[in-house]
Structures are given as structure tokens and as C-alpha cells.
PAZAPA-4460 file (N, C-alpha, C; in steps of 0.05 Angstrom, whole numbers, plus 32768, in hexadecimal, padded with zeros to 4 digits):
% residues 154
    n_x    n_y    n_z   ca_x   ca_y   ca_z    c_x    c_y    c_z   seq   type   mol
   7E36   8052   7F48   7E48   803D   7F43   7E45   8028   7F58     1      X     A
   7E46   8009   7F52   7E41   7FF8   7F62   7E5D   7FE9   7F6C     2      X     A
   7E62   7FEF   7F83   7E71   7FDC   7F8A   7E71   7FBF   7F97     3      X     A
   7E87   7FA9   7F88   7E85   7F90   7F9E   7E8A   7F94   7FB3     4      X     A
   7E82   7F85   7FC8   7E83   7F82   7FED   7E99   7F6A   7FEC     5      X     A
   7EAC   7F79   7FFA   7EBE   7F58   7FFE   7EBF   7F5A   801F     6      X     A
   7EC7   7F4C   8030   7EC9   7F4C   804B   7EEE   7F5D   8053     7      X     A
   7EED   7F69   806D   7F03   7F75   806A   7F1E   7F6E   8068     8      X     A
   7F1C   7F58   8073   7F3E   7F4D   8072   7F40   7F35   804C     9      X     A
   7F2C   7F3D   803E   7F2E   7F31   802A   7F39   7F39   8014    10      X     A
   7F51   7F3A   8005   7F5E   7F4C   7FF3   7F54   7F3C   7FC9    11      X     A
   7F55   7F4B   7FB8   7F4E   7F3A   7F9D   7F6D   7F43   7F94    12      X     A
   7F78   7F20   7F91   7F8E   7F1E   7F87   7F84   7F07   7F6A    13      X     A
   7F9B   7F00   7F63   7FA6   7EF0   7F49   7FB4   7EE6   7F55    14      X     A
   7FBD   7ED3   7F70   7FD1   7ECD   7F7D   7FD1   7EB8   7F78    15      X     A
   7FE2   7E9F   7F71   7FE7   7E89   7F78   7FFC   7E79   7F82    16      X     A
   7FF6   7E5B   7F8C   8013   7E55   7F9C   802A   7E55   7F90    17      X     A
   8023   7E52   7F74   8044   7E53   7F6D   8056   7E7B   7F69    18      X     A
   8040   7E8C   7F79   8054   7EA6   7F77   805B   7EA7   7F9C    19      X     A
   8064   7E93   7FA8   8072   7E9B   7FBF   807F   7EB2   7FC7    20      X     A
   8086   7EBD   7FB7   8099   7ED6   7FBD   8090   7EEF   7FA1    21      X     A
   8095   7F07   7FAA   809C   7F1F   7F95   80B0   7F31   7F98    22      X     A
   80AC   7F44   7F8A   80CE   7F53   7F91   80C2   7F73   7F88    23      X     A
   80D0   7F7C   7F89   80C8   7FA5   7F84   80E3   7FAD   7F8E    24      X     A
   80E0   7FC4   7F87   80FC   7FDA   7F84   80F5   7FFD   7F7D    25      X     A
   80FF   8003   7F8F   8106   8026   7F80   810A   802E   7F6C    26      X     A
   810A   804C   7F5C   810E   8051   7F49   8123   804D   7F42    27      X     A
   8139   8057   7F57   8158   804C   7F4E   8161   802E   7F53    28      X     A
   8155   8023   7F5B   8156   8009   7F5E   816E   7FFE   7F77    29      X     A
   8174   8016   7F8D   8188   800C   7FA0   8170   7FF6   7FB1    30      X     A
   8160   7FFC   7FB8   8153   7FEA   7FC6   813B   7FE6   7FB7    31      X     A
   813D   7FC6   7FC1   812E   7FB3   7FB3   8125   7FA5   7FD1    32      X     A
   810A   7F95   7FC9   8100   7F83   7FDE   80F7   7F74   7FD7    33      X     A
   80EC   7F5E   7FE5   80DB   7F3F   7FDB   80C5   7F3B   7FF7    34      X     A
   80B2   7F31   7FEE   809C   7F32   8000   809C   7F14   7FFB    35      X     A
   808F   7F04   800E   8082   7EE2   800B   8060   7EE3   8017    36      X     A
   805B   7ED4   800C   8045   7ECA   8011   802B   7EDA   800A    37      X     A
   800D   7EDC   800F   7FFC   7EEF   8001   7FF5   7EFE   8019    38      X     A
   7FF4   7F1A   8006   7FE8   7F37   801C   7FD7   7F2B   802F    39      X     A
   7FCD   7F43   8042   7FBA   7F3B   804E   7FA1   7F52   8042    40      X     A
   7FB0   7F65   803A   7F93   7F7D   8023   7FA0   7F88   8012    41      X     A
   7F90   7F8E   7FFF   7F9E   7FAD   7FE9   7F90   7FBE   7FF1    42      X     A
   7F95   7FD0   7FF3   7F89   7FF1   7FF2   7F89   8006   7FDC    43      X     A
   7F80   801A   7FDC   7F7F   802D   7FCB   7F75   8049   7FE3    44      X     A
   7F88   805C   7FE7   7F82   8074   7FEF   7F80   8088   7FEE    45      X     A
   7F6C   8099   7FF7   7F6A   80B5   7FF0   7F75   80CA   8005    46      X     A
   7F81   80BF   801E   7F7C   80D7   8034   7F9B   80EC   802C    47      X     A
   7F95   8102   8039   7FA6   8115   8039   7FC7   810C   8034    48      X     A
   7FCF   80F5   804E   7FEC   80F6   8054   7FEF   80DB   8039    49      X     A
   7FDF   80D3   8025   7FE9   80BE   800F   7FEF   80D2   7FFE    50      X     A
   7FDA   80E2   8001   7FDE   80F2   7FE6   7FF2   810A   7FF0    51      X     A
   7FFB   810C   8002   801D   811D   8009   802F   810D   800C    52      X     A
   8032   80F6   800D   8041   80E2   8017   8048   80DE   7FF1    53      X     A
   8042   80DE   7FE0   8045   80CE   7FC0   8042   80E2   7FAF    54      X     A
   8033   80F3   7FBB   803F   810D   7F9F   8020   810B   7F8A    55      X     A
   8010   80F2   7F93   7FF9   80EE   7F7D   7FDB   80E7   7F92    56      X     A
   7FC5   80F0   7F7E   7FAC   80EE   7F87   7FA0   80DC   7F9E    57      X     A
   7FB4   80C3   7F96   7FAA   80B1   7FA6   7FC9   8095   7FA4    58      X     A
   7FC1   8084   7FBA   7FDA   8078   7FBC   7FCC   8059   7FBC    59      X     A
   7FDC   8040   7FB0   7FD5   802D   7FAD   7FE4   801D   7FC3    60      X     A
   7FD5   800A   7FDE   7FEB   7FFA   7FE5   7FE9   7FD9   7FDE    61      X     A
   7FFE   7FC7   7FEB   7FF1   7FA8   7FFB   8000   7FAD   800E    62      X     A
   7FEF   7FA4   8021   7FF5   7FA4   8035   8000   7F79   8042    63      X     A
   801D   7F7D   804D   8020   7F66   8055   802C   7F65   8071    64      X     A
   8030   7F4F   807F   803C   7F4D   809D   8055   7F4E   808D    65      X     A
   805E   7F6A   80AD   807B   7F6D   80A9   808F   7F53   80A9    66      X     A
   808D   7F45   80B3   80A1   7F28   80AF   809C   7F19   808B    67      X     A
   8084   7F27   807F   8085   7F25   8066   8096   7F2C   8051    68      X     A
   80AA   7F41   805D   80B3   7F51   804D   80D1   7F57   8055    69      X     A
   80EA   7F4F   8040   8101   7F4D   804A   8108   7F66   802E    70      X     A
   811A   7F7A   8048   8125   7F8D   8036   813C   7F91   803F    71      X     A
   8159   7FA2   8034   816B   7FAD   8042   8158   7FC6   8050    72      X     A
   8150   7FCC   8064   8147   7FDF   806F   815E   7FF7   8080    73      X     A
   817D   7FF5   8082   818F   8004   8080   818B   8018   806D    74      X     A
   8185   8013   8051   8179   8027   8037   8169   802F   8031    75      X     A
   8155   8029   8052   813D   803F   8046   813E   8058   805E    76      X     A
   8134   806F   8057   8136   8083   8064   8119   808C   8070    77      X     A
   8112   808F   8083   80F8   808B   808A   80EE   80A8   809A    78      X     A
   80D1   80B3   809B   80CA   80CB   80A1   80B5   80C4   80AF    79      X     A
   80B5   80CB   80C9   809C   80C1   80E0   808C   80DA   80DB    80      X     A
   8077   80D8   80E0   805E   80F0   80E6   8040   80E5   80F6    81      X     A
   8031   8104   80FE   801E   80FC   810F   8005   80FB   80F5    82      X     A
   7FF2   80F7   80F6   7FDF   80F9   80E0   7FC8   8107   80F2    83      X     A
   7FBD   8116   80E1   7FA3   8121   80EB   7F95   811C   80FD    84      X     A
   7F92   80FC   80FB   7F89   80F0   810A   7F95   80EB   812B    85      X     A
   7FB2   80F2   812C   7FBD   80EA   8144   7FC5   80D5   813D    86      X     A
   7FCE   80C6   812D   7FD5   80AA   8125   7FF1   80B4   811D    87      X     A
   8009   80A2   812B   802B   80A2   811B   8023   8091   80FE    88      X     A
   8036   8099   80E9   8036   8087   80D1   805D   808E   80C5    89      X     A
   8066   8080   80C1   8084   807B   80B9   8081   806C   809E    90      X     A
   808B   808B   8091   8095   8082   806E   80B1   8078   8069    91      X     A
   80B3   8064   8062   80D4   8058   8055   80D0   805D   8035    92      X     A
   80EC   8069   8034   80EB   8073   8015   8105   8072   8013    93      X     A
   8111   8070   7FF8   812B   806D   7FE9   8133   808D   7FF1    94      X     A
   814F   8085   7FF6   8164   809B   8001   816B   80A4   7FEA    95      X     A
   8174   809B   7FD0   817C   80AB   7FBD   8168   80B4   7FA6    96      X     A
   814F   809E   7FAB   813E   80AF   7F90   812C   80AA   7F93    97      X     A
   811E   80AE   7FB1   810C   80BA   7FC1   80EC   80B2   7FB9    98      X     A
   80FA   809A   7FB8   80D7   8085   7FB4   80D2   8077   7FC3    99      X     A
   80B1   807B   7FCD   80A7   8077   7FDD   80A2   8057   7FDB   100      X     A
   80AD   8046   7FF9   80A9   8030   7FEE   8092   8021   8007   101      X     A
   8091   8029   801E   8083   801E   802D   8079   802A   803F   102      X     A
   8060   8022   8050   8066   8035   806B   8056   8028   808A   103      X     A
   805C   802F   8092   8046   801E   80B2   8036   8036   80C4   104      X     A
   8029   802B   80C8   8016   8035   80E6   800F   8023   80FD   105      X     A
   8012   8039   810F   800C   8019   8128   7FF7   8014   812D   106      X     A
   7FE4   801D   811B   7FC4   8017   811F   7FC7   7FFE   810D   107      X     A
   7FD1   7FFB   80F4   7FC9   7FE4   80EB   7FEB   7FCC   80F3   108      X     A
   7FF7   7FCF   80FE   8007   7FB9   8112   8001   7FA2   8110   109      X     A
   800A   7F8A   8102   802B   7F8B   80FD   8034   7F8D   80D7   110      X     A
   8017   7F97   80CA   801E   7F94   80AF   802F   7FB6   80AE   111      X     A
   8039   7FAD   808F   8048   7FBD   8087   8039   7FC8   8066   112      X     A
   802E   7FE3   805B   802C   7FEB   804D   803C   7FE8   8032   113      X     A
   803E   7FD6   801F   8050   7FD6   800D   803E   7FF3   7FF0   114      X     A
   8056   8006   7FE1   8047   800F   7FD9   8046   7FFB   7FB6   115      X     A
   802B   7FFC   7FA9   8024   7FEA   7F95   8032   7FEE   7F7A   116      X     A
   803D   8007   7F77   8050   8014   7F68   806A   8009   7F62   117      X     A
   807B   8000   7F73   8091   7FFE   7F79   8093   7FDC   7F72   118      X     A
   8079   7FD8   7F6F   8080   7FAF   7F6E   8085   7FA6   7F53   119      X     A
   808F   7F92   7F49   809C   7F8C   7F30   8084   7F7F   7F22   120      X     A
   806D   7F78   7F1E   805E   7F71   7F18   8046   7F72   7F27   121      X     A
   8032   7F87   7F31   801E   7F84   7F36   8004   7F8D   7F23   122      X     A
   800E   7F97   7F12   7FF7   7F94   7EFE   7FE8   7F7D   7EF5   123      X     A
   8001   7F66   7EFF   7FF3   7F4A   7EF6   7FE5   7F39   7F06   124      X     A
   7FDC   7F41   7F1F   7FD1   7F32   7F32   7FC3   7F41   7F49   125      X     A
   7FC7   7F64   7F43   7FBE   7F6F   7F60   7FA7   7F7B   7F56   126      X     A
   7F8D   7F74   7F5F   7F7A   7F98   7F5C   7F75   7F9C   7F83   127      X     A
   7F6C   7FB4   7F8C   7F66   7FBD   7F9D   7F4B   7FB4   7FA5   128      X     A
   7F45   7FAC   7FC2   7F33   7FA1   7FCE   7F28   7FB7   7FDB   129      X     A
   7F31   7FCD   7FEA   7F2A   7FE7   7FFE   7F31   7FFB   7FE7   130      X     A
   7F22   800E   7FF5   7F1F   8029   7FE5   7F24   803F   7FFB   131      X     A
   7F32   804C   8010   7F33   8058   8023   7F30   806D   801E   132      X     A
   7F27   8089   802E   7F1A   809C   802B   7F1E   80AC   8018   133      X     A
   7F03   8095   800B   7EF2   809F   7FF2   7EE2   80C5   7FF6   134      X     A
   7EE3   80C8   800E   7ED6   80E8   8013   7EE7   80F7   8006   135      X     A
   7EFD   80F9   7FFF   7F13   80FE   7FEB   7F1D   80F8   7FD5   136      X     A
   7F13   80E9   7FC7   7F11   80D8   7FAD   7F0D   80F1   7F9A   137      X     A
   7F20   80FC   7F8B   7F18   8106   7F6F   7EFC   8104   7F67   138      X     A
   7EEB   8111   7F61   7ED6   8113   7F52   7ED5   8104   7F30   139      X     A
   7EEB   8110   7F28   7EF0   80F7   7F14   7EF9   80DA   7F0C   140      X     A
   7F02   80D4   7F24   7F09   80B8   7F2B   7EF7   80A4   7F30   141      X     A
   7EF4   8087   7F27   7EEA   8074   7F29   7EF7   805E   7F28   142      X     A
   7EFA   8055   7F3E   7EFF   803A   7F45   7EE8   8024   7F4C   143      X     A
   7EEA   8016   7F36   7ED5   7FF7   7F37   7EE1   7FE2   7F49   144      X     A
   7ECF   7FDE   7F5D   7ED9   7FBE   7F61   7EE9   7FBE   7F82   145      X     A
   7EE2   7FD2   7F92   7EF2   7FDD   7F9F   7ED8   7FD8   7FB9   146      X     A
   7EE2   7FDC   7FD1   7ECB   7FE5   7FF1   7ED3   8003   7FEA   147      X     A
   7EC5   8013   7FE2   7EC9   8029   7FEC   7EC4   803A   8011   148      X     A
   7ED2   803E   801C   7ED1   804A   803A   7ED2   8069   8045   149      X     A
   7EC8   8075   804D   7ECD   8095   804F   7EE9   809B   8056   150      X     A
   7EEF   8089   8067   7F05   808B   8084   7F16   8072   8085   151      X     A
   7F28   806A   8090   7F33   804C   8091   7F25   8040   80A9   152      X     A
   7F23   802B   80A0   7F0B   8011   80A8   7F18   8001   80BC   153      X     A
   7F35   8000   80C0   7F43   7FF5   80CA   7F53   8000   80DA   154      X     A
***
């Protein structure tokens, strides 16, 4: 399978100036957020703590600067951990119906992990630019169009 090369801080959006802002929400819909301005990447992941962290194979993010992103953050309930790696990572997730909505590491400082799930329209403008450790990628999975990486690149 051939993949495009994009450079790393380069994300493939559908973005234009007139979507300044977006919005996403939880399953139960107590918390809701709005992001401004365009990501700085999308992702797509395979490692261990996405796929314990979401319940599924693999986890979709964008990633934006935290000052990007205004939430009630009082409502989210959040779970620190070390990762394999020795790396802290902090999941914020809905207190009552326990969806996963964001998360940080201080390796990638000062963005904030939004998860791609949770956004009110990204089918219409997001595909994934990174492919993160693909050494874990389902055997039956294919993703076109992606950097595929063993490990995170960043």
C-alpha cells in the first residue's frame, strides 16, 4: 500500500475561513465544547493506552493548542497515568456517560488531544494526516492517505 508523505506539523483538512469555530459534546450531552481556529495535526492511533483508554482498536484525534479550546472543564473528570513509556497522559471524560473526550501529554505541550468522535461534524472536513504505531495496526485494517509511524514521531 502506498502512502502520501506530508511534512509533520502538516494536517489534511477541508478547513476554511469561514469555519472559525466548532463544537462537540458527549454522549449525554452535559458537556459540550468549541474549539477556534485550525488544528495543528490529526492523528489516528494504535498504541496500547488508545486502545484502553476508548474501548476500540484504534483512536482518532485533532490535535489543537489548549487556548484553542473552551470547555466547562469543572465537568470533566479526568484519570492521570504513566504509559509504558514513562510518559504521564491525563484522560478528561464525561462524569455521567463516560465519554472520552480529550487528553494531554507533556511531551506534546501545550496542545490538547481533542477525541474526533465526539465533534459535531467531522466527517465533513477531517481525514487523518499521522498514522501512530502502526506496529499494532490490525492486520485487517487499512488506512489510505495517512504517514504511517511504528512509534509516535513526536
Amino acid at each position: 500500500m502506498l502512502h502520501k508523505t506530508r511534512p509533520l506539523t502538516q494536517h489534511s483538512t477541508k478547513w476554511s475561513a469561514s469555519m472559525a469555530s466548532r463544537n462537540g459534546h458527549c454522549l449525554c450531552g452535559k458537556i459540550s465544547f468549541t474549539f477556534t481556529g485550525q488544528p495543528v495535526r490529526s492523528t489516528i492511533c494504535h498504541c496500547s493506552n488508545c486502545r484502553n483508554r476508548t474501548g476500540s482498536l484504534f483512536s482518532a484525534h485533532i490535535w489543537f493548542a489548549a487556548d484553542q479550546l473552551s470547555t466547562d472543564w469543572q465537568d470533566c473528570a479526568q484519570y492521570s497515568f504513566e504509559t509504558p513509556a514513562g510518559r504521564m497522559m491525563t484522560n478528561y471524560f464525561c462524569r455521567d456517560c463516560g465519554t472520552n473526550l480529550f487528553f494531554r501529554t507533556p511531551i506534546a505541550d501545550p496542545l490538547i488531544a481533542v477525541c474526533a468522535g465526539t465533534l459535531d461534524d467531522a466527517n465533513d472536513w477531517l481525514s487523518p494526516g499521522k498514522e501512530l504505531f502502526c506496529r499494532n495496526r490490525p492486520d485487517f485494517l487499512s488506512i489510505d492517505g495517512t504517514d504511517p509511524f511504528d512509534t509516535q514521531p513526536f
